[in-house]
TIDOFI-687215 format. One record per residue (C-alpha): residue in three letters; x, y, z. Coordinates in Angstrom, 3 decimals. Layout:
N
NODE,kolza,x,y,z
NODE,ALA,X,Y,Z;
...
END
This chain:
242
NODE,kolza,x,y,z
NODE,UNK,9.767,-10.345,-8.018;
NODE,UNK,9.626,-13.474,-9.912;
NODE,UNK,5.885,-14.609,-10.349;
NODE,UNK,6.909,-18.012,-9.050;
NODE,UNK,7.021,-17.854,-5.681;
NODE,UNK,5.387,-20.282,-3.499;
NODE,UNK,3.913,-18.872,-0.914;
NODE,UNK,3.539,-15.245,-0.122;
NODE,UNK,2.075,-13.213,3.057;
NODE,UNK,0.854,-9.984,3.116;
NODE,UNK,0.425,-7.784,6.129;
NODE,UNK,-1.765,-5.097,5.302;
NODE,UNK,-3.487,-2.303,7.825;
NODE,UNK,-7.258,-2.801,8.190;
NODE,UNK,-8.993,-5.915,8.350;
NODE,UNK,-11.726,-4.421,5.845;
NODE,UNK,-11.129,-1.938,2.888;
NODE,UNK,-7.287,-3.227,3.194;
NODE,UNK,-8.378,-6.834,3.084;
NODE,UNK,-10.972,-6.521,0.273;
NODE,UNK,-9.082,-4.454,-2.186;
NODE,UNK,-6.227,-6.905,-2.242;
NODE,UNK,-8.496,-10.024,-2.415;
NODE,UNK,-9.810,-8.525,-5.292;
NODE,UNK,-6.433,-7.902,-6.817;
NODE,UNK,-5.248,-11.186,-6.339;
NODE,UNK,-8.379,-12.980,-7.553;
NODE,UNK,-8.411,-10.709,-10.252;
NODE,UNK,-5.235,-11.372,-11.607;
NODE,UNK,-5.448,-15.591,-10.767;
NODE,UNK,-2.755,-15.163,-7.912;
NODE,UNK,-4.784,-15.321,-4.964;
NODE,UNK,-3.814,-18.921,-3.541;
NODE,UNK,-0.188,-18.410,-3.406;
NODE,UNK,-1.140,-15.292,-1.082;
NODE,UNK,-1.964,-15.184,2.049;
NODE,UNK,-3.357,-11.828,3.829;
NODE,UNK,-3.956,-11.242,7.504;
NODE,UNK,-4.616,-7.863,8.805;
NODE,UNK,-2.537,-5.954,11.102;
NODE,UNK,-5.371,-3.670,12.799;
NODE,UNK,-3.643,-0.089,13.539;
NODE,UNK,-1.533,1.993,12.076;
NODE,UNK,2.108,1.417,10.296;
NODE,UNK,3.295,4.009,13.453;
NODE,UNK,2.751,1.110,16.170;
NODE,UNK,4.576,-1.507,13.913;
NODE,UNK,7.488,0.921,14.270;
NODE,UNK,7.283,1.425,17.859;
NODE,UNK,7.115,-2.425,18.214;
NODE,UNK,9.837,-2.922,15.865;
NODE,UNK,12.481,-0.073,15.452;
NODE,UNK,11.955,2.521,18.862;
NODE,UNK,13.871,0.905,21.721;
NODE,UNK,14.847,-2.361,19.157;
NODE,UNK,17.288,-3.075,16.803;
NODE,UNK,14.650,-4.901,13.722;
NODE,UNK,17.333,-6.893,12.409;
NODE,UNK,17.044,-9.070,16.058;
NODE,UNK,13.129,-9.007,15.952;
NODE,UNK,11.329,-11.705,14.073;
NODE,UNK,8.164,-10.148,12.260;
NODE,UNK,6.593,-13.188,11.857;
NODE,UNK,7.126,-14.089,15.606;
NODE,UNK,5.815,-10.865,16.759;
NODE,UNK,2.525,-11.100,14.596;
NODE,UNK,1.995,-14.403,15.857;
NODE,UNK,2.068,-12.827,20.010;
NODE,UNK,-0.231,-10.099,18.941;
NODE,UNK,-2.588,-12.669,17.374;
NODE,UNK,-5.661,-13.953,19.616;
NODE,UNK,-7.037,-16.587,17.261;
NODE,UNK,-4.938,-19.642,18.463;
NODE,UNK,-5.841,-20.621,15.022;
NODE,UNK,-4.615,-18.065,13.186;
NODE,UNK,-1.901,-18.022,15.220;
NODE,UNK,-1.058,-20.739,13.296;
NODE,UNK,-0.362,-18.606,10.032;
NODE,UNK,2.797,-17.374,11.557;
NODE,UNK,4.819,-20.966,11.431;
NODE,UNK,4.583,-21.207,8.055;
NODE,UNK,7.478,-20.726,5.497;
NODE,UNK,6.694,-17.668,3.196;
NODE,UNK,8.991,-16.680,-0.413;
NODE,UNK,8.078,-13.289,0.677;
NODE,UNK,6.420,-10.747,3.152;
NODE,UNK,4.522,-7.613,1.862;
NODE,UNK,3.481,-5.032,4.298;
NODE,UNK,0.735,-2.861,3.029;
NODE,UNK,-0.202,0.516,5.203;
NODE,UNK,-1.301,4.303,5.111;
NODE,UNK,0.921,7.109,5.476;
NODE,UNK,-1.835,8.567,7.569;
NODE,UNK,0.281,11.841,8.126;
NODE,UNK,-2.448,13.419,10.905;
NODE,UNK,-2.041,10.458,13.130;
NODE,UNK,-0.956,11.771,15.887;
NODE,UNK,2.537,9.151,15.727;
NODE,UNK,3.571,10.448,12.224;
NODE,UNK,6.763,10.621,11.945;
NODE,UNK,9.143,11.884,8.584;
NODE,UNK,12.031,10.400,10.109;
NODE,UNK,9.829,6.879,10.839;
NODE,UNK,8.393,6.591,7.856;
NODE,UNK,11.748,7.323,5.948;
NODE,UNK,13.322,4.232,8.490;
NODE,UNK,10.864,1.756,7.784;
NODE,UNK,11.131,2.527,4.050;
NODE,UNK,14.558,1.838,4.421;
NODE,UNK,14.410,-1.044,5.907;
NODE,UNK,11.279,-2.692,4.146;
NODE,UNK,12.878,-2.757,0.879;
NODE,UNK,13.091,-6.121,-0.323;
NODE,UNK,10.195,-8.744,-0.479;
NODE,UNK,12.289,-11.830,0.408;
NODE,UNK,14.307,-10.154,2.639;
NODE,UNK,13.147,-8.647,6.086;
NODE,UNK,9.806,-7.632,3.694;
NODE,UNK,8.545,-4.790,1.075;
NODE,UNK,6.823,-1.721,2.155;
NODE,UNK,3.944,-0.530,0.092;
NODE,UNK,2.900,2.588,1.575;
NODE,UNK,-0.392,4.220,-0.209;
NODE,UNK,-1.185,8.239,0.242;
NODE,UNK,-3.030,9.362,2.135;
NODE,UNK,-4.735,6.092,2.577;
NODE,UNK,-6.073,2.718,0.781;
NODE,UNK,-9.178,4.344,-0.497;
NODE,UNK,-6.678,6.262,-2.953;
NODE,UNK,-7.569,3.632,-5.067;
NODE,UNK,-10.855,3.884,-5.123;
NODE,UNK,-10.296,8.062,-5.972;
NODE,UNK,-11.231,8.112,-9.900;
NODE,UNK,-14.938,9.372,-10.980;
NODE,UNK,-14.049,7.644,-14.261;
NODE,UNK,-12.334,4.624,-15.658;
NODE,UNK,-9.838,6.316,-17.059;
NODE,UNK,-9.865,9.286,-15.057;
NODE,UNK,-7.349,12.099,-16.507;
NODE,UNK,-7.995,14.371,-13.329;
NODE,UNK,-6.697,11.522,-11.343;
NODE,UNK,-2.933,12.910,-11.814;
NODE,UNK,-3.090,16.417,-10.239;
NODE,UNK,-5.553,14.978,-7.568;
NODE,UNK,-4.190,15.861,-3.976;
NODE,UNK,-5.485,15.447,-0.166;
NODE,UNK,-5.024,17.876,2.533;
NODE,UNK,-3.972,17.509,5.811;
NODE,UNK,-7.217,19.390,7.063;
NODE,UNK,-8.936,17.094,5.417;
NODE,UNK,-7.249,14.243,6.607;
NODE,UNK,-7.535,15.792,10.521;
NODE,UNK,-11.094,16.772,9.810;
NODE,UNK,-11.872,12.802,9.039;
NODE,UNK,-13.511,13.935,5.657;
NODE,UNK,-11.201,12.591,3.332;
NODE,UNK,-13.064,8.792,3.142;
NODE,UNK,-16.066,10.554,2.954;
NODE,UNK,-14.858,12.984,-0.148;
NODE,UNK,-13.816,8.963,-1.996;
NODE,UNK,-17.012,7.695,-1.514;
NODE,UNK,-18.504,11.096,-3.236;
NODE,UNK,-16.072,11.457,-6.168;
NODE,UNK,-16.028,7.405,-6.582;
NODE,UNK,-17.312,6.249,-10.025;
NODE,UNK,-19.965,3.903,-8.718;
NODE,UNK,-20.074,5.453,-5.249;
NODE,UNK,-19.837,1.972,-4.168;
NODE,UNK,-16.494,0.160,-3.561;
NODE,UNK,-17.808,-3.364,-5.223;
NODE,UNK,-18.778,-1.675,-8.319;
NODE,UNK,-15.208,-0.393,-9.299;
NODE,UNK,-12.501,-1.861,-11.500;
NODE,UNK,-14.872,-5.078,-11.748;
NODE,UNK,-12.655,-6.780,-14.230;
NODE,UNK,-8.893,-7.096,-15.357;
NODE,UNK,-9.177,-4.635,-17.814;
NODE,UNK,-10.537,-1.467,-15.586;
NODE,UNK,-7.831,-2.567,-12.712;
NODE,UNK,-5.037,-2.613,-15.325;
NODE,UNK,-6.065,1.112,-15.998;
NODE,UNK,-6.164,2.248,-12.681;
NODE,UNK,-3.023,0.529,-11.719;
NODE,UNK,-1.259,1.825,-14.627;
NODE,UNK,-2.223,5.163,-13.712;
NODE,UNK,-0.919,5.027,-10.442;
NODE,UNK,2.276,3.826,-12.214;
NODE,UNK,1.692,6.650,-14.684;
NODE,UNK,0.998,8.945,-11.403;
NODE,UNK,3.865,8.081,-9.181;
NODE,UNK,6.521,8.739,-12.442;
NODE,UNK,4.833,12.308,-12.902;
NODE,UNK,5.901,12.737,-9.112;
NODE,UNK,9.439,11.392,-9.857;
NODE,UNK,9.756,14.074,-12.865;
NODE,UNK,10.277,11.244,-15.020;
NODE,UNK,8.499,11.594,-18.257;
NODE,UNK,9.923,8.486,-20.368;
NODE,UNK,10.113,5.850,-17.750;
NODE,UNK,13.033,2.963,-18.783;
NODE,UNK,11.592,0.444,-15.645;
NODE,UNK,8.378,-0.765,-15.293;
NODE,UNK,7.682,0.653,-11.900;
NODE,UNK,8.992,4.621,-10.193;
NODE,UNK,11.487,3.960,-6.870;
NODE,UNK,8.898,4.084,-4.176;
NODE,UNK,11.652,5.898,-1.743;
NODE,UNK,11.485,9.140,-4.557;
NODE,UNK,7.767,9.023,-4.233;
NODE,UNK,8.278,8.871,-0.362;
NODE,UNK,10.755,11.830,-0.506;
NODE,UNK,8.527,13.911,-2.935;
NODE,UNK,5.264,13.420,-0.629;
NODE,UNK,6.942,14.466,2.361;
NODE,UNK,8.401,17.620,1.103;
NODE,UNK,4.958,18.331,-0.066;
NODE,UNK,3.661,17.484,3.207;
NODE,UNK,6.051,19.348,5.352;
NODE,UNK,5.553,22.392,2.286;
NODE,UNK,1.877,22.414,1.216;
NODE,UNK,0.354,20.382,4.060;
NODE,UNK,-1.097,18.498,1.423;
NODE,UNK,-0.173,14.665,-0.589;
NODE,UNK,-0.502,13.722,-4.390;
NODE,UNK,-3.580,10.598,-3.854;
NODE,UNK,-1.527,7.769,-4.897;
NODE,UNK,-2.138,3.516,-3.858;
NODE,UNK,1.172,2.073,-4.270;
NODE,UNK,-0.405,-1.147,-3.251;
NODE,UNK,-1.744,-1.425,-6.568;
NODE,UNK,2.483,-1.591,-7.876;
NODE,UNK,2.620,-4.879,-6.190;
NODE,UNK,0.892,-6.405,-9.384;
NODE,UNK,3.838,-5.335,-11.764;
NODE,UNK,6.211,-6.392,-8.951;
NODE,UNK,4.975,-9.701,-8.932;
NODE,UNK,4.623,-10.138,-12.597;
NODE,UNK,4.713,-6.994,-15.269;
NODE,UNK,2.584,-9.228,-17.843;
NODE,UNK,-0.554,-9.417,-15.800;
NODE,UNK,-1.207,-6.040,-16.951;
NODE,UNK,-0.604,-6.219,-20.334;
END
């Protein structure tokens, strides 16, 4: 993705932790007003039943259907407008009760390309991944893992806000150069999943990391902690973290 383009909406899960970690990204990094975010308020599992269970997506407008489940006449508004690109920003959330291999794999699939029908960032378990380092760097950040007892149990937001360096969401990655580390060890992170141990791209193929995660999943009932949101930096321009 060029770092160009005019104007750019991004769909993302939760209208809190989701919204404030990617405000702070883009204001960060001096990109914020060609961004637009608007939260989508449940999970990526009820996008698909809207969009790809009894529907073929390729005849649904997302755009369209964001604007009918929006109450805000206002906001409704948001919708008409002509966007360069669409991200979509959710949780794997594999103990929802919806979670699907097979969905998540289709939506992948199909979310591929920004300026296209839109790009899929999907972060494991959950956003607060990003928030999982007890340091700035934090070397125990790449064998870090979440179960799916945690995940049923509800404890794994609560096990974040322990291990967090600050123990306060504001407090962390404050300034370009602590997000540049932590996105660049998600990078670093999602190429150790990939086997790939001299990277020639700046960013690992996000349906590998998919694959890996679900086998692990489906294997060890458990996920590598991983925000793939944070990739969307490098996609939009790789020299904002150099």
């Amino acid at each position: 993705m060029a770092g160009n383009k005019s104007k750019i909406l991004v769909l993302v899960e939760g209208a809190k932790t989701d919204v404030r970690l990617m405000e702070h990204l883009l204001n960060i990094y001096g990109i914020s007003e060609k961004h637009t975010i608007v939260p989508y308020y449940t999970n990526i599992y009820t996008l698909y039943n809207e969009m790809f269970r009894d529907n073929n997506p390729d005849e649904i407008d997302l755009r369209q259907l964001l604007k009918e489940r929006e109450q805000d006449p206002e906001k409704k508004l948001i919708f008409d407008e002509n966007y360069s690109d669409i991200l979509l920003i959710f949780d794997l959330d594999p103990h929802a009760p919806d979670f699907s291999a097979d969905k998540i794999r289709e939506m992948s699939e199909y979310f591929n390309e920004s300026s296209d029908m839109g790009k899929l960032y999907i972060n494991y378990p959950m956003v607060e991944a990003f928030y999982h380092m007890n340091s700035i760097p934090d070397m125990e950040y790449y064998s870090r893992y979440a179960t799916i007892e945690e995940l049923q149990a509800k404890e794994y937001k609560q096990r974040v806000n322990r291990e967090n360096r600050n123990h306060d969401y504001s407090k962390f990655a404050v300034d370009k150069a602590e997000c540049n580390i932590v996105i660049r060890q998600n990078i670093d992170k999602g190429f150790l999943l990939c086997g790939i141990d001299d990277p020639q791209v700046p960013l690992p193929d996000s349906a590998e990391i998919l694959s890996v995660q679900l086998d692990t999943i489906e294997k060890e009932q458990r996920m590598a902690v991983l925000c793939t949101c944070a990739f969307y930096i490098v996609d939009y321009n790789p020299k904002l973290i150099e």
